[in-house]
C-alpha positions, 0 to 999 in steps of 0.5 A: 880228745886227749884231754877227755881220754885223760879225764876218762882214766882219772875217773875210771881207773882211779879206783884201780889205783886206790885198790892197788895201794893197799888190798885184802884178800879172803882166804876164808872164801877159797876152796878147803878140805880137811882129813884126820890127820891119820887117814887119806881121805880128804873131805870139803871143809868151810872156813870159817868152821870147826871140825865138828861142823865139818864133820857133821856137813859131810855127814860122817857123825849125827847132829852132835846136838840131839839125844845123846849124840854128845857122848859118842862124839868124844873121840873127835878130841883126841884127835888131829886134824888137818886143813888144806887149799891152794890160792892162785896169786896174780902177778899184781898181787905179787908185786906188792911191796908186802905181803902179810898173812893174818889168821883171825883165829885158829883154834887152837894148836896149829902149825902152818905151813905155806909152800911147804915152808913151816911159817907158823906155830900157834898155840892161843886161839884169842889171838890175831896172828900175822906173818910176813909171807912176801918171800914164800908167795909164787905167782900162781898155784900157793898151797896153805896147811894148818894141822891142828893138834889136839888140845885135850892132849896138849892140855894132859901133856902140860899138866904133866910138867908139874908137881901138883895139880892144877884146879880146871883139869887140862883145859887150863893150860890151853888158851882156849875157850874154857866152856868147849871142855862142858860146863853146868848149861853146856856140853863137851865139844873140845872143838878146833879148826880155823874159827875166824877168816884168814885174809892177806893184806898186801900194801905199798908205802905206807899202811895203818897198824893200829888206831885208838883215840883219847877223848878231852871232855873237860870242855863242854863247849869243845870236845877234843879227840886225839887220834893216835895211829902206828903207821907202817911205812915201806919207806922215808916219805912224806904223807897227809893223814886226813881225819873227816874234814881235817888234815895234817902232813907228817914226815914218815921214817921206814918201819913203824910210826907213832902219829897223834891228831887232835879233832875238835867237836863243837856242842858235843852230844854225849854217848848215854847208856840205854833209857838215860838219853840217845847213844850218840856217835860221831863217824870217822874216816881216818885217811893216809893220802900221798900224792892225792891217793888213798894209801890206806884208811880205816872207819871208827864210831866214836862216843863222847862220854866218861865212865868211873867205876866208884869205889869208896869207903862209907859207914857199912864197907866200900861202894861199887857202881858206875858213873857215866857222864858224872852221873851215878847209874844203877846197872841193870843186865845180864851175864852172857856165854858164847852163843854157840858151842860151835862158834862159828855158827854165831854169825853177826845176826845172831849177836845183834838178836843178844843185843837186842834182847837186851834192849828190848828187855830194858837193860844197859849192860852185859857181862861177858863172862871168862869162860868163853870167847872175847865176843865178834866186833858186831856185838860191841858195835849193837852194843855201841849203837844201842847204849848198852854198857859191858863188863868185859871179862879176860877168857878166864873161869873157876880155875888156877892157871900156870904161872910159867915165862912161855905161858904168861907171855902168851897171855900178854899178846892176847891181852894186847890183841884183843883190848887193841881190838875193843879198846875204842868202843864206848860201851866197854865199861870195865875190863875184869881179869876172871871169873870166880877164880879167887872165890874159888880158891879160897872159898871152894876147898881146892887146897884140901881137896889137892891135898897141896903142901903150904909150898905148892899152895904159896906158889900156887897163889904167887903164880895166879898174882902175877897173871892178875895183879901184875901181868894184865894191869901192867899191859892195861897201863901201857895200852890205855889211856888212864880215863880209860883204865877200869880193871878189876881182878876177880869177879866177885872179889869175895865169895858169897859164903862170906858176910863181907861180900856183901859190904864191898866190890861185887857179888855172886850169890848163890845161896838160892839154887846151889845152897838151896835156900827160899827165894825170899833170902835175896831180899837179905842178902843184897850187896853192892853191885851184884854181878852173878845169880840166878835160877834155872827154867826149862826152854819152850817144849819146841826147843825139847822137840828139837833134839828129842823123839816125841816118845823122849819127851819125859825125865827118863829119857837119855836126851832129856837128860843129857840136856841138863848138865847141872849134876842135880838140876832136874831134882833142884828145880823139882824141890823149889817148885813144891815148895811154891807151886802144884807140881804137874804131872804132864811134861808140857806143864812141867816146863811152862810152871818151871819157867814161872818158877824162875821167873818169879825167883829173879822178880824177888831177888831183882827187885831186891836189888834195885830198892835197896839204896847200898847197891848200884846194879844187878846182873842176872846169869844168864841171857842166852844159851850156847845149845839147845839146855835147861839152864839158867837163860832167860832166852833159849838157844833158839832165841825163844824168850821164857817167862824169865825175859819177860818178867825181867823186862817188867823189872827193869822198867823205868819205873817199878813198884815192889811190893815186899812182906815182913813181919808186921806190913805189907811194904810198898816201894817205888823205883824211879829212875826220872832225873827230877822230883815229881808228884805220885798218886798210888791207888792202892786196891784190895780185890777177890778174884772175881774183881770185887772191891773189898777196900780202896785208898789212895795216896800221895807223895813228892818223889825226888830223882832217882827214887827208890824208897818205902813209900806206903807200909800196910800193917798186916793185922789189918787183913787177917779177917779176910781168906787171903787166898783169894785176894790180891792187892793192885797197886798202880801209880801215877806220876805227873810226868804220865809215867804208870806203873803197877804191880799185884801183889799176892798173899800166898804162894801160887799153889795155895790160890783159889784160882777160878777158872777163866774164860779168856778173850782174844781179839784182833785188832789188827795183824800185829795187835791183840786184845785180852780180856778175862772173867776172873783173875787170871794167873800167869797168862801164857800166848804162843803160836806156831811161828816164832813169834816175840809177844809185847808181854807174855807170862802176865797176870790180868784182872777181870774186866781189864783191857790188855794189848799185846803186839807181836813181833810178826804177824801169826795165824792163830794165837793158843792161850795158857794160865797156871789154872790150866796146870792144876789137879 
């Protein structure tokens, strides 16, 4: 009976004593109230939130989201506010030997205090805040408060201290996101509030600080991973460190502990990005173990791979691409912001579905961009899961930033916090101190526009290279392996005004929408590797109908407006549309051809990109939307994919054909990104709209990998009889392999087409399978549905008589049908 009794505890209390090792507690999840810090009344707050959110919960302002309600939410900035609860600590809890309060974010000025006892003044809502709360915790009843003060007055109050000004206006100075104080695709909300969980970690003994790991793939037989961990320890004890089925014993000195073990990996798999192999990991489970308990233990995916960013010296300037696994890869991608202005709103759904997109889309890498936040660990974990690279930016945009000891230190524990945090994913490619700050100031005119003298300039710049050329390398040096240490300062590291930005490091352009140049200029200027461009498109009239009356759904509407942040936004998009298409009159019209405007404006400079062999990969601005906006997103706030997400998809397939005019030829280019030689077949066909054959040939040709040539050059004098307007060229190819592709190719620009009127065919075939058909050629096919609903393919042009399945993403009632016919006069 004994001896069951003993078995009976062994099995069942020893969870309890695992749990009691080493607990964390939610705070997140207690009960929160939150007031201005000028009046009584206390409200209910969540936590995880913001005050707008809060505010907006207990219905004390509208939805700061629709109309024009932005404009009237501007005095919740300059305000203070103040957040409360009580916790009860059991006497179990208590009895731990530590007790650690840690703040995951708070936004963004905060003083704390626990008990009544000041414990905390924070200032950086990047960072990761810890306090030791042992001697103030009470069994019983504990009281925590946080007052926020505003930032927008904090920000003033520093900008005072200076002799001259700053370019980025008060925000600069706050370490925080910098997009909360309004951007060109995003409203001004200077949120604050505690953004992330606050959790109290209570430990015996011994608990694990921190893990990061250095990969040895030298041997591809054997791949060897050390695992490096600071442990802390309560005491001089001895303990087993269990990594999967391997372990050691280390002698642990009271305080904190550096350790390193190495696990081998036999036949190792490598980690490949998206469409060039399987983005293997491996899982680990890290143990601290005395006495055959669980002291602490942490979980950690691993991908085996090696990644370099290539720069070197060639006949036109400097190259600039990535190698992974020593093999050279074209980027293909998109630029992303926060997925809220509130952030948190963003839940882990809501960075899986970017991820997605992007994976769905035929893309492997992202660019987090530095005006908004280091982005929630379920991003890089879909990222890692999914093969897509990210260029992670420091929280830096289109500015000039302090220089001072305070501010500078600040910044180095938000360096070190959050490349600890990341620095183990596989995807993380490159680490890049801003965005634009560079071009900025030597490209935007701030030193006239300032009016600085040449001392405040030369400070000014001394200032900016400390943060970025010696502050951020130097703690990259001290956190990073050296195989792991991919920085680079500025993006882009020369301004797109300037003919060497197309010769080396990467590029912004921006002469199409801010310079207002054709789109037919991203075919000449391509540069290395290019990381910013783009062009607005306006989100489904669902999304318009979201945040504006029915009666507001015109351009002299205040919401329709006040959804558009690019000072001559509506007007840009109106002057590229008459250059290339008949401008609607009806709204609903306008937004469906403002969508093929810019889809047909990133196809051109895309596939610019990707046939011209100097340059190693393209990042579109943008892939998602912080707000309800016309912008330049390629899906909307709401997750609805615009005719641009599905033209990019097109683009970035593994096999394109581009088909592009000069002077003399119609040039035909085949993209490949197969990794050996193959044959190709084109048929190369010449058709009116009716699908009459007016000429035919075909062609052949060996292809090596990785192709992205010239193929066939039609000379043009041999089509000036025919009444262009009323052909196209299709081109398909097929390779051995049984990889297709095809593209068709007009002669005009779509408002000169004479287009006939369709009658378009939409069978089920079944609940998640559609067949289309038409009469005519039909331009600019465009499917939607009541229920929100992701197409196979959606925006498409189809031949007469061609069979063409789309699948859907779920099942609808009834599907509505739309071509550019349907828009015209």
């Amino acid at each position: 009976m004994r001896t069951l009794l003993f078995k009976f505890l062994i099995v069942f209390l020893w969870p309890m004593v695992l749990w009691a090792q080493n607990k964390e507690r939610n705070l997140s999840l207690e009960s929160w109230t939150f007031r201005k810090v000028t009046q009584t009344n206390w409200f209910p707050a969540k936590v995880p939130g913001t005050v707008h959110t809060d505010l907006l919960a207990n219905q004390l302002i509208p939805d700061p989201f629709f109309g024009a309600n932005e404009k009237q939410l501007q005095w919740i900035e300059n305000e203070d506010w103040q957040y409360q609860t009580a916790f009860n600590i059991s006497n179990e809890e208590l009895n731990h030997q530590n007790a650690i309060l840690q703040f995951d974010g708070l936004d963004t000025f905060a003083e704390v205090t626990l008990n009544g006892t000041k414990i905390l003044s924070a200032n950086n809502m990047f960072r990761t805040w810890k306090v030791d709360v042992k001697k103030l915790l009470k069994v019983g009843p504990n009281k925590l408060e946080i007052t926020f003060a505003s930032a927008v007055k904090k920000g003033k109050e520093e900008a005072k201290k200076l002799t001259y000004t700053l370019p980025g206006d008060e925000k600069i100075y706050t370490r925080k996101a910098q997009y909360h104080f309004g951007w060109d695709w995003g409203p001004r909300f200077v949120t604050s509030g505690i953004y992330k969980n606050i959790k109290l970690h209570f430990w015996n003994n011994a608990t694990i600080n921190n893990l990061k790991t250095k990969q040895d793939l030298t041997n591809k037989e054997v791949a060897k991973v050390e695992f490096i961990l600071e442990i802390n320890s309560a005491n001089n004890s001895r303990y087993e460190l269990k990594i999967n089925h391997k372990s050691e014993f280390f002698q642990l000195k009271k305080g904190k502990n550096n350790l390193s073990l190495t696990y081998e990996i036999a036949n190792p798999k490598l980690w490949w990005p998206n469409g060039l192999g399987e983005a293997k990991l491996y899982p680990f489970e890290i143990s601290l173990t005395q006495n055959n308990q669980v002291i602490d233990n942490k979980k950690l995916n691993i991908g085996l791979r090696t990644i370099e960013l290539v720069q070197e010296k060639d006949a036109i300037g400097k190259s600039f691409y990535f190698k992974v696994n020593g093999k050279s890869v074209f980027m293909k991608g998109a630029n992303v912001i926060p997925p809220d202005s509130f952030l948190p709103r963003a839940t882990d759904s809501v960075y899986k579905s970017i991820v997605k997109n992007a994976v769905d889309a035929n893309m492997n890498m992202l660019r987090v961009w530095g005006g908004g936040v280091y982005a929630e660990d379920s991003f890089y974990d879909e990222c890692d899961k999914n093969g897509i690279l990210v260029w992670q930016d420091f929280m830096f945009a289109c500015a000039m930033y302090p220089g001072d000891e305070a501010f500078l230190e600040n910044v180095k524990q938000e360096v070190i916090d959050n490349v600890t945090r990341l620095q183990n994913h596989p995807s993380i490619a490159l680490w890049c101190g801003n965005n634009e700050n560079d071009e900025g100031w030597h490209n935007w005119g701030w030193q006239k526009q300032y009016n600085y003298s040449e001392q405040d300039s030369t400070k000014i710049w001394k200032d900016y290279q400390k943060l970025f050329h010696d502050l951020i390398p130097i703690t990259l040096d001290n956190l990073l392996p050296k195989n792991e240490n991919r920085y680079w300062p500025s993006s882009p590291s020369i301004g797109w005004g300037r003919k060497e930005s197309l010769l080396s490091g990467d590029a912004h352009y921006w002469g199409v929408w801010w310079g207002m140049e054709p789109f037919e200029m991203y075919q000449k200027k391509v540069g290395r590797f290019m990381s910013e461009y783009g062009f607005q498109g306006m989100p489904d009239i669902k999304t318009f109908q979201a945040f504006a009356k029915s009666d507001e759904l015109h351009f002299d509407s205040e919401a329709v407006k006040n959804h558009q942040k690019h000072p001559t936004g509506y007007k840009t998009i109106n002057e590229y549309m008459a250059r290339d298409y008949q401008v609607p009159t009806n709204f609903e019209d306008y937004i469906y051809v403002s969508q093929l405007l810019q889809a047909e404006g990133m196809k051109i400079a895309i596939e610019a990109h990707r046939t011209d062999p100097k340059c190693m990969g393209t990042l579109f601005w943008q892939l998602n939307d912080c707000w309800p906006v016309t912008s330049w997103s390629s899906v909307d706030y709401y997750g609805k994919w615009k005719a641009f997400q599905y033209q990019a998809k097109r683009s970035f397939e593994d096999v394109m054909i581009s088909i592009k005019e000069n002077e003399v030829n119609y040039e035909i280019y085949l993209v490949s990104e197969a990794s050996h030689s193959d044959k190709v077949r084109f048929e190369i066909e010449l058709l009116d709209f009716y699908g009459k054959l007016v000429e035919k040939d075909e062609v052949e040709f060996d292809i090596t990998a990785d192709t992205r040539d010239l193929f066939v050059a039609l000379p043009k004098e041999n089509y000036s009889d025919n009444n262009l307007k009323e052909l196209v060229l299709s081109v398909s190819c097929i390779m051995q392999n049984g990889k297709k592709a095809n593209a068709l190719y007009y002669f005009v620009k779509p408002k000169d087409l004479q287009l006939n009127q369709p009658n378009i065919q939409l069978t089920k075939i079944d609940e998640l399978t559609y067949e289309i058909t038409t009469d005519v050629l039909t331009k600019n096919v465009y499917l939607s549905a009541a229920e929100e609903v992701i197409f196979s393919d959606n925006f498409f042009d189809i031949l007469p008589g061609q069979k063409l399945q789309i699948k859907l993403s779920k099942p609808v009632k009834s599907i509505k049908v739309k071509s550019l016919f349907d828009t015209l006069k």
